[in-house]
Structures are given as structure tokens and as C-alpha cells.
N, C-alpha and C positions, 0 to 999 in steps of 0.2 A: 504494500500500500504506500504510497506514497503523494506529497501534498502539490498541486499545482496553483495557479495564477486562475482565477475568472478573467475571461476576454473582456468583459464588459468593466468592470469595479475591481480588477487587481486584488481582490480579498483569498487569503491563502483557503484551496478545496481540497478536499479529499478525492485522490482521481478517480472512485469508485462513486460519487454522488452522481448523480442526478441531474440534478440542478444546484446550482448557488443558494447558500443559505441566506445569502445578503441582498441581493437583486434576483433571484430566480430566475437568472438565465440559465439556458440549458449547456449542458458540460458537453463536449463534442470528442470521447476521448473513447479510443479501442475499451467496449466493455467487455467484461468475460459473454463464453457465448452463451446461450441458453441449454447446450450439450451439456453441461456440468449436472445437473439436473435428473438425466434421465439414466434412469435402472434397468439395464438387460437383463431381462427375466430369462433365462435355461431350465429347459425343460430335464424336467429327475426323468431318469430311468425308472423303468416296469418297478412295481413295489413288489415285495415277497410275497405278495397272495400272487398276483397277476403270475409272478414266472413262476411259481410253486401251480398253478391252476393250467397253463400251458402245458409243462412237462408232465402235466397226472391227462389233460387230452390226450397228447402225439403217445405218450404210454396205455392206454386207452385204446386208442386206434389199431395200436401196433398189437396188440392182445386181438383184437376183433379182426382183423388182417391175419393174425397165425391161424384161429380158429376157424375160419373163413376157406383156407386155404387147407387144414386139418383134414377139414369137411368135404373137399372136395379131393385130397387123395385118397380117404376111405371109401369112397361113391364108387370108386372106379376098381 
């Protein structure tokens, strides 16, 4: 932070104001951007029910698939 000059009335400002506390003219000086502000939200990974509930389907399937297949080597 640091103090600069008003263009209008020379009263020492703070280069982050605004405007002038003494004449309120406005400050005309690189402000931070408004980017400072904003939160990237990242998405979490599957929770342990989701991957625990996946792995009991494809295991699930893969049972119904051998007996499936059981089934149809004894037919023959």
C-alpha cells in the first residue's frame, strides 16, 4: 500500500481509495483486479459409498455372467 498525491487538491491518498477523502475526486490508479475474489470450486472424487456400490455392481454382473454362461455349458 502505498500513499499518492490527488490530481485535483495534492492531499496525501491511499493508492487503494476510491476516491479522495478531501475533494472526492476519483483516484485513477491500477486497482487490484476483481480475480482476487473468486474461489475454484474442484470437484471430490466418487465418495466411498459411490465406489464401494460400483464395485458390488461390475461384481454383481460378473456372478450373473459366470452363471449365465454355467447355464448354458450344462444345456449342451
Amino acid at each position: 500500500m502505498a500513499l499518492i498525491n490527488c490530481p485535483d487538491c495534492n492531499t496525501t491518498v491511499s493508492d487503494r481509495a476510491d476516491k479522495c477523502p478531501n475533494c472526492h475526486c476519483p483516484i485513477a490508479v491500477n486497482t487490484p483486479q476483481l480475480n482476487e475474489n473468486i474461489k475454484v470450486i474442484e470437484k471430490n472424487s466418487e465418495g466411498c459409498f459411490l465406489q464401494t456400490l460400483n464395485i458390488g455392481c461390475i461384481f454383481i454382473l460378473v456372478i450373473i455372467v459366470i452363471i449365465f454362461i454355467g447355464s448354458l455349458l450344462t444345456a449342451l
